[in-house]
N, C-alpha and C positions, 0 to 999 in steps of 0.2 A: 504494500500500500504506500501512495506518495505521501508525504509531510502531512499534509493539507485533510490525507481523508480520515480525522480523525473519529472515533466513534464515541458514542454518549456516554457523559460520567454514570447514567446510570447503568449499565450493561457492563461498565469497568468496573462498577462498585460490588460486583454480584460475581460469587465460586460457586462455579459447577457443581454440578450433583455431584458429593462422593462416591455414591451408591452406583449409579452408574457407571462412570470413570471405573470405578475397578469390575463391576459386568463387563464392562466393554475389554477390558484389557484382558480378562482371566478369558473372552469367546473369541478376542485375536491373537492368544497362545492357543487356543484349540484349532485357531483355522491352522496356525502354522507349525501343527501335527504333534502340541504339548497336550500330555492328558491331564486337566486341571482339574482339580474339584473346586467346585465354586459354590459359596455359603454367601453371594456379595446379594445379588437384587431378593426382593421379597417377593418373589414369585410363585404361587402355588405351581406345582409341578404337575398337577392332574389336569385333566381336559378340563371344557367348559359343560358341567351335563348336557345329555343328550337331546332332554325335550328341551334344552332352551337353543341350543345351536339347528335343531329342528323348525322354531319356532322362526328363527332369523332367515333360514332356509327359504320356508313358506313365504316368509314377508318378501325377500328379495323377488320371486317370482308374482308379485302383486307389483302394478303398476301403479298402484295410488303412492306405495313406499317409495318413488320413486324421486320425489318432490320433498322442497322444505316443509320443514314442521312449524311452531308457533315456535319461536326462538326461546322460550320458557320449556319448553318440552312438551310431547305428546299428552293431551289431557288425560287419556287413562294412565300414563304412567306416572303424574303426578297425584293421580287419585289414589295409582296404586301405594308409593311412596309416604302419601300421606296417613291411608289405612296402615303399613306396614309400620310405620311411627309409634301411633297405637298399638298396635298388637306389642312391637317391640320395647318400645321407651317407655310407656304406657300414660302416654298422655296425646291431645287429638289436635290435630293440627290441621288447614283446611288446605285444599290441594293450590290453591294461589299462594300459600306463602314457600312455595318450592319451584326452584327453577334448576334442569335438568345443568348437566354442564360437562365438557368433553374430559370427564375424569376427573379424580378429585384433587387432583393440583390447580387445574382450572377454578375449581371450587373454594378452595385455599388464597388461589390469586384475585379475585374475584373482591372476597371477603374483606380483603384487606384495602383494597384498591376504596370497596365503597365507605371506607369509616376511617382513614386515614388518612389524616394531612400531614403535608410536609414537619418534619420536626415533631411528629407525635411520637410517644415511649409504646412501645410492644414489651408488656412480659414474656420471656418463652422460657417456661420450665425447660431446664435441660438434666440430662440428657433427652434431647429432641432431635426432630426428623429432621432431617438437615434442611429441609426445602422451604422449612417456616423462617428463620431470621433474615434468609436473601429475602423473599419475596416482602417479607416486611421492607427491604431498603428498597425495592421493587415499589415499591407504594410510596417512598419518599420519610418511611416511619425510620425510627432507630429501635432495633432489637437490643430488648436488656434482658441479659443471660439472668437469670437464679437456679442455682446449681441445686439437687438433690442427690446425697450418696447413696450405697448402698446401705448403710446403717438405718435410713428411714424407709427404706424399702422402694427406693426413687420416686417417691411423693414429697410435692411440692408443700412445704408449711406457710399458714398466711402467717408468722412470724418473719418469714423471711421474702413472703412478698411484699408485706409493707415494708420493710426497710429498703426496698427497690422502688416503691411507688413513689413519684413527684406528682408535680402538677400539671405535666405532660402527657402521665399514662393514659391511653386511650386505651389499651384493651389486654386480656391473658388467653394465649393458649394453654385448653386442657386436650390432653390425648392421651386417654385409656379405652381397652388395654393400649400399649404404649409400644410406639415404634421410637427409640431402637427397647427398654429394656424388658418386653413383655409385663409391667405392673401393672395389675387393674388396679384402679385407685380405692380405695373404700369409700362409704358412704359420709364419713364422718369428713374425710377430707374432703369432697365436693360439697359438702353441706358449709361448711368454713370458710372455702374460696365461694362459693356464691354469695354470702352473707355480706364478706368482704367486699365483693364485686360492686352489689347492690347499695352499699353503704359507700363506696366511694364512685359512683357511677361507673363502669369501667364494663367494657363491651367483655363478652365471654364467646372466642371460638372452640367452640367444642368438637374435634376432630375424634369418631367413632365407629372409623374406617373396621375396624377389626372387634366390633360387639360380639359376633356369634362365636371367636375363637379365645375359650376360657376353658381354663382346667381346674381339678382338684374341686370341684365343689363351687370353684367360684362363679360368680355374677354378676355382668357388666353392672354399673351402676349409671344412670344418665341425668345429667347436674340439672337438664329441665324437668325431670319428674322429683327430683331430691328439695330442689328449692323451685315451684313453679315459680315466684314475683322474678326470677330472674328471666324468663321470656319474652319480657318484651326485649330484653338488651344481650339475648343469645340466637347466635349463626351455631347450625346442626351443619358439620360438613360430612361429607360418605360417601357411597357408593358401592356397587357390585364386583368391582376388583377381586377382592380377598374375601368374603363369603364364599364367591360363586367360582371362582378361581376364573376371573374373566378379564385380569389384567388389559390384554390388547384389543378389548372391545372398546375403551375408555367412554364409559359409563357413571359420571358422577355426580351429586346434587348438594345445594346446600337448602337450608330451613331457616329462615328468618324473620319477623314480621311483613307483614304487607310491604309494608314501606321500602325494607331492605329486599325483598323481594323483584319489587319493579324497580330498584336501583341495580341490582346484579342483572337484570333483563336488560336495560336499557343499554348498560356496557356491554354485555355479551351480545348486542345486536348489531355494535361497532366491532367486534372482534370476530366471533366465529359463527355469528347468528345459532342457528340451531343445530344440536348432537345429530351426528345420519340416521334417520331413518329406522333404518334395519338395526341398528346397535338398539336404537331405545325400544323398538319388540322384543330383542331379545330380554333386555333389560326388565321391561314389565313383565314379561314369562315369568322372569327367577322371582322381581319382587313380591310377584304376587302367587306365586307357589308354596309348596311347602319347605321346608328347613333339611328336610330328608338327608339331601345331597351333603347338604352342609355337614351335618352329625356326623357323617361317615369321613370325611376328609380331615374332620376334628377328631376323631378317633385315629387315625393316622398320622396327624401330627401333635397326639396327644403321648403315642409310644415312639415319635423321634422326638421330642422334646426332653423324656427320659434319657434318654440313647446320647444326646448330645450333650446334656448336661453332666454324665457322668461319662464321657469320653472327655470331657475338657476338664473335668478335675482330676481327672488322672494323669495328664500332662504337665511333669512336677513345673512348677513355679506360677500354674495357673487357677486362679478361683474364680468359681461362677456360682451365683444363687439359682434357685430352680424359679424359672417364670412362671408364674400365674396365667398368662394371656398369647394374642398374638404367634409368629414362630419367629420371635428370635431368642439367643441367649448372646447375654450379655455381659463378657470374660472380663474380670479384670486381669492382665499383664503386668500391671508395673515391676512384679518380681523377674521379669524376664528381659527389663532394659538395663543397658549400661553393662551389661554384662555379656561377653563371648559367647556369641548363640549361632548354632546351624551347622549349615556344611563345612562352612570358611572357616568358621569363627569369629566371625562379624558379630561388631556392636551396634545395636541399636538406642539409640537414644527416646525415641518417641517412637508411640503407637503405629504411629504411619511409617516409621522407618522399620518398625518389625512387620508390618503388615507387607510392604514393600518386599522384603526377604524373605518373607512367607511362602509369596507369591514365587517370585523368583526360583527361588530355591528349593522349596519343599514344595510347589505348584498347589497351593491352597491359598484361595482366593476368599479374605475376610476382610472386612470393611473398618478402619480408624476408628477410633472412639475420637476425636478430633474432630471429625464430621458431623458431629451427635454434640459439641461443645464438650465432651468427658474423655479429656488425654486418658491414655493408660489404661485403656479397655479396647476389645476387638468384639465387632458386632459380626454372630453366624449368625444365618439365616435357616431354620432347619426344613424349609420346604420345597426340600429336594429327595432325591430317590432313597432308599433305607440303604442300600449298597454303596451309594455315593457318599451317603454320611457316614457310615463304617469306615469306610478307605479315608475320607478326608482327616477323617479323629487318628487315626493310624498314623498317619503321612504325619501329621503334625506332632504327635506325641515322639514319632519317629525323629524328627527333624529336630527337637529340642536336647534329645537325647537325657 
């Protein structure tokens, strides 16, 4: 590029997905003939069920599907969604205040874009999904990290949110179960952070991408059924991704009042107008189906969840708590920097430099905790094949020696 073409401080201000970045790298050692195991993207490894890719089928071979939708999304899908709220969250929501969206990063960006002005404070609990503090500066907001250890179970305390709140906070991300460290939050703590919210006005994005994936007994808990007086001033983000294992259909919605509603419309009718067609039949199929599908892929990465969490504590210098939620687990490493590790003997200083030599070396592809804002952790993802996660727990346990 000449001098002259330079590009916008906002796109400079903004890092890549990590999550990606290493998918992409761990599938350009496989094209060039490396056999990686890769733990990097959150990707159900199962098909998309049959009756809904069935369903998408059908629809393609209909001519009506053929054509834009209402840029908010197909009305039964949003009816569907809406019913599926109730059943799920267990409180009702009317199908206008949901507007469909090409996957729930779109949903995310969206969110943020309609409630935030330049130099507004974004709380993001962290460890967080990496895609929430960019798209906060994406929005012109500044992301304020509030760290949670493991000692609280990676739940945020409104002790430690107020001491980050000013006069600028415009809003907090909640996301449980939680990407990266699978925590379902309890009730006590989303009863705490709403109370808080509502008491200092402060918008609540509640990202609940991965409700139906819980273990042990547990049970998503949803911060608009815990404290309803917070709905007027809470965004539901989500989608059929990680339910439905429907990743590359991009399928996502958020839930807002009216107002924020026809304000995510309005922008998304300058950006991508309306989801295709045929994604949102499929889409309606699953939401408004049964859970069937689901229970079964939850029982699946209900015994690699197991599998992966005690292959990684058996990897001397590595501890991991068992996840409640979601399929990641989330390693702490720090005993394993600074110190002579691998094939070479290579030191790693930081997460990302042992992730990097992981990769390299031992071809196991895990994602930074630096990504997530929590150095000194490695996020697997364990929703991949039961053989793939044995060999990868191997290779790695192997690699440390």
């Amino acid at each position: 590029m000449a001098e002259w073409q330079t590009l916008s401080d906002r796109v400079n201000s903004v890092a890549p997905s990590a999550t990606l970045a290493v998918d992409s790298k761990a599938k350009a050692m496989k094209a060039a003939g490396v056999n990686v195991i890769s733990y990097g993207a959150g990707e159900p490894n199962f098909p998309t069920p049959d009756y809904v890719v069935e369903a998408a089928a059908a629809a393609c071979r209909d001519p009506k599907n053929h054509r834009y939708t209402p840029t908010s999304g197909l009305p039964q899908l949003r009816k569907a969604i809406a019913e599926k709220t109730l059943r799920d969250s267990g409180y009702e929501v009317s199908p206008d205040q949901v507007v469909v969206t090409n996957g729930g990063k779109q949903a995310v960006y969206e969110a943020l874009q309609i409630i935030v002005n330049p130099g507004d404070e974004v709380i993001v609990p962290a460890p967080y999904w990496t895609t929430y503090p960019e798209a906060v500066r994406l929005a012109g907001g500044k992301p304020v990290i509030v760290f949670s250890g493991a000692e609280n179970g990676f739940e945020p305390t409104v002790e430690a949110l107020e001491a980050a709140r000013t006069p600028r906070t415009k809003a907090i991300f909640i996301n449980t179960p939680s990407n990266p460290t699978g925590a379902v939050f309890s009730e006590e703590t989303l009863r705490a952070v709403g109370q808080w919210a509502l008491e200092h006005h402060v918008w609540i994005l509640s990202d609940e991408i991965y409700e139906h994936l819980t273990y042990d007994g547990e049970k998503t808990a949803y911060i608009g059924a815990v404290v309803p007086e917070v709905r007027d001033q809470l965004i539901v983000l989500n989608g059929v991704a990680k339910t439905y294992a429907m990743t590359g259909w991009r399928v996502g919605w958020l839930i807002g009042s009216v107002p924020v509603a026809k304000a995510a419309a309005k922008l998304q009718g300058h950006m991508t107008s309306n989801v295709a067609d045929v994604c949102q039949q499929a889409a309606y199929t699953a939401v408004s189906g049964s859970l069937d599908a689901v229970a079964m892929m939850r029982k699946s990465f209900d015994k690699r969840r197991k599998a992966i969490v005690a292959g990684l504590n058996a990897v001397n210098g590595v501890t991991c708590r068992t996840p409640k939620g979601a399929f990641y687990a989330f390693a702490d490493v720090t005993a394993l920097l600074n110190r002579p590790i691998g094939n070479a003997g290579k030191t790693a200083k930081t997460s990302s430099d042992l992730a990097a030599l992981l990769l390299d070396e031992g071809h196991v592809a895990a994602v930074p905790g630096e990504a997530f804002g929590a150095p000194g952790f490695l996020r697997f993802s364990y929703a991949l094949a039961d053989d793939d996660l044995a060999e990868g727990m191997r290779r790695f346990k192997q690699w440390v020696g």
